[in-house]
C-alpha positions in Angstrom: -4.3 27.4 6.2 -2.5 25.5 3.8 0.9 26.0 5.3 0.0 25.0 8.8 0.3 21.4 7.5 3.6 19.6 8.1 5.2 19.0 4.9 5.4 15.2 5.9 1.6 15.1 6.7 0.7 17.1 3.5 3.3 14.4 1.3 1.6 11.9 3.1 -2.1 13.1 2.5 -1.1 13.7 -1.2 0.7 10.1 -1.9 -2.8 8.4 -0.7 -4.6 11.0 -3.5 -2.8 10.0 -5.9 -2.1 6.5 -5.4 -6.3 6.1 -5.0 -6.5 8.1 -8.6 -3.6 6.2 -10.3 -5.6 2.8 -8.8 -8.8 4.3 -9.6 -7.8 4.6 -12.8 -6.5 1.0 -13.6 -8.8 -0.9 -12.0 -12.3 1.0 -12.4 -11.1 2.3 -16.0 -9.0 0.3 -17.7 -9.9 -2.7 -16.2 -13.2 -1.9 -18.1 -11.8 -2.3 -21.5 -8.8 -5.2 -20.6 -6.6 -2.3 -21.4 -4.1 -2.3 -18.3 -1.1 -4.2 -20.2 0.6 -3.6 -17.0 0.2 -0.2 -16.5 -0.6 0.1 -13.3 2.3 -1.9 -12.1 4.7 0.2 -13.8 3.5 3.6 -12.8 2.9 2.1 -9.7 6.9 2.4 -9.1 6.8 5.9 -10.0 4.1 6.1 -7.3 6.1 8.2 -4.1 7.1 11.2 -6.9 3.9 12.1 -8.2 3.2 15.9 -7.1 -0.5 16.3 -9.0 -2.7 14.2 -10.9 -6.0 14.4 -13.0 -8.4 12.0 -14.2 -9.9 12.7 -18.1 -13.2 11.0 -18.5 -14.1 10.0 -22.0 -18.1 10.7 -22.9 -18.6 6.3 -22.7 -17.4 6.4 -18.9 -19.6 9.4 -18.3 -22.5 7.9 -19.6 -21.8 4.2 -17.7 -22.5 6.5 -14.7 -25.9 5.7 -14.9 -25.4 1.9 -14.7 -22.0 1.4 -13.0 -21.9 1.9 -9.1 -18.3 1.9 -9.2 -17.7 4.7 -12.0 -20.6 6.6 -10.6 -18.8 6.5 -6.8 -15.8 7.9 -8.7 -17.3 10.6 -10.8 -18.7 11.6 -7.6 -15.2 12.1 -5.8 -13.8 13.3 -8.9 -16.3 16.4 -8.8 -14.7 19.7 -10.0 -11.6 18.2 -10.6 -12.0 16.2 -13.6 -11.9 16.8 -17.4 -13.8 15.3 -20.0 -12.5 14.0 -23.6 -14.5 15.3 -26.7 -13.6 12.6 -28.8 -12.9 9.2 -28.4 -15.5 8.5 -26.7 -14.3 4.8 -25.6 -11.1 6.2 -24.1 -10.3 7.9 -20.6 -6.9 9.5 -19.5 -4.7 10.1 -16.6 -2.7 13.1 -16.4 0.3 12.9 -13.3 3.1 15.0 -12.4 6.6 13.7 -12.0 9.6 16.4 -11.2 9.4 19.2 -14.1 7.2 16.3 -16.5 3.5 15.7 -16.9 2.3 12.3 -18.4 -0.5 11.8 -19.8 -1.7 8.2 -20.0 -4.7 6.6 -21.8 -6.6 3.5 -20.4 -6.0 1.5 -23.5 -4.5 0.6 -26.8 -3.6 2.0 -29.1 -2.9 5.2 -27.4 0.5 6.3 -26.7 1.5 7.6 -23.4 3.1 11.1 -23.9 5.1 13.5 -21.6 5.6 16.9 -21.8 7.7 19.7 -20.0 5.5 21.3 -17.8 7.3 24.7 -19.2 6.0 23.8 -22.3 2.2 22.5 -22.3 0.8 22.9 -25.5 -2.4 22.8 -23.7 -4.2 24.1 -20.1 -3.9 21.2 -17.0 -6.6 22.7 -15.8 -9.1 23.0 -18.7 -12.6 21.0 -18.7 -12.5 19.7 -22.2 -10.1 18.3 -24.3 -10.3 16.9 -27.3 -7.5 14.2 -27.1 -5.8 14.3 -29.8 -2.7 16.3 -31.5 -4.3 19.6 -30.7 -4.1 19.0 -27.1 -2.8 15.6 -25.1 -1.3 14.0 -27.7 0.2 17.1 -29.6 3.4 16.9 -30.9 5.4 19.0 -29.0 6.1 15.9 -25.9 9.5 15.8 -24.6 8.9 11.8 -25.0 6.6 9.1 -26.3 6.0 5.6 -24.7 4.7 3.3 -27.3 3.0 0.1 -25.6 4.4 -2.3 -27.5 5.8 -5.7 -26.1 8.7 -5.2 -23.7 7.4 -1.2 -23.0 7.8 -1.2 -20.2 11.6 -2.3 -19.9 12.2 0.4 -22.8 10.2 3.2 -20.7 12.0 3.0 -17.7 15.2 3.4 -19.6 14.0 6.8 -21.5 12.1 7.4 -18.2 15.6 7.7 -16.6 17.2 9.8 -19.5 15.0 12.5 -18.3 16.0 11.9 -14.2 12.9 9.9 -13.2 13.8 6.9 -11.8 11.9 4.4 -9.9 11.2 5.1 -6.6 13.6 3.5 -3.8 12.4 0.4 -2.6 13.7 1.4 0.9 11.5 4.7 0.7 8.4 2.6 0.6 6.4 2.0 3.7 
């Protein structure tokens, strides 16, 4: 049934998914810990290329769930599509898909943002645990690593670009 869709429908349909998870992720998540340090803004740019993404709930999000309409709303919609991190408990993650890359970002400091060849995961997208550190997402076999440090996000779009992902065009926006 899948390819009965119009592609410009299905990029359409998939651009609001994604856009809701990326702002999902910022403002429900991050927002929660002061963590954003512009982080939304600047994937925001990125937003029309993103093909896939996956939210990665640490075990504190889960359990706020109980108390936190907004987190619990999300969980919800999130159903059978999330992962959960089995450490670092305080942190949650955002996986997205740009070209052949997949980023993984964390919802706060001190975490690195890393990026990885989809070719060459050194873990499963689709698994439903991850531990969240070097034996999965932040493993040190990433194609490139975005320290947010003052001026990242300058210095990320730069390396960003060495790979061919550039912003998206400001005259593909609608």
């Amino acid at each position: 049934a899948w390819n009965r869709v119009p592609d410009p429908v299905w990029h359409m349909v998939l651009g609001w998914v994604n856009e809701r998870n990326l702002k999902d992720f910022f403002d429900i998540l991050a927002a929660r810990n002061s963590a954003d340090e512009g982080r939304l803004a600047f994937w925001s740019k990125y937003l029309k290329q993103i093909t896939w993404t996956r939210l990665v709930f640490g075990s504190d999000t889960m359990s706020l769930k109980r108390t936190n309409d907004a987190i619990r709303d999300l969980i919800a919609r999130e159903e059978g599509a999330y992962a959960q991190l089995t450490k670092n408990s305080e942190v949650d993650a955002f996986m997205m898909q740009i070209g052949s890359y997949l980023i993984i970002e964390f919802s706060r400091k001190p975490n690195a943002c890393y990026i990885y060849h989809v070719e060459h995961l050194p873990f499963d997208r689709y698994k439903k645990h991850y531990d969240g550190g070097t034996f999965d997402l932040k493993n040190h076999e990433y194609a490139m690593r975005i320290v947010h440090t003052a001026g990242w996000g300058d210095r990320a779009e730069a390396e960003l670009r060495r790979i061919r992902i550039c912003p998206d065009r400001s005259d593909a926006q609608s």
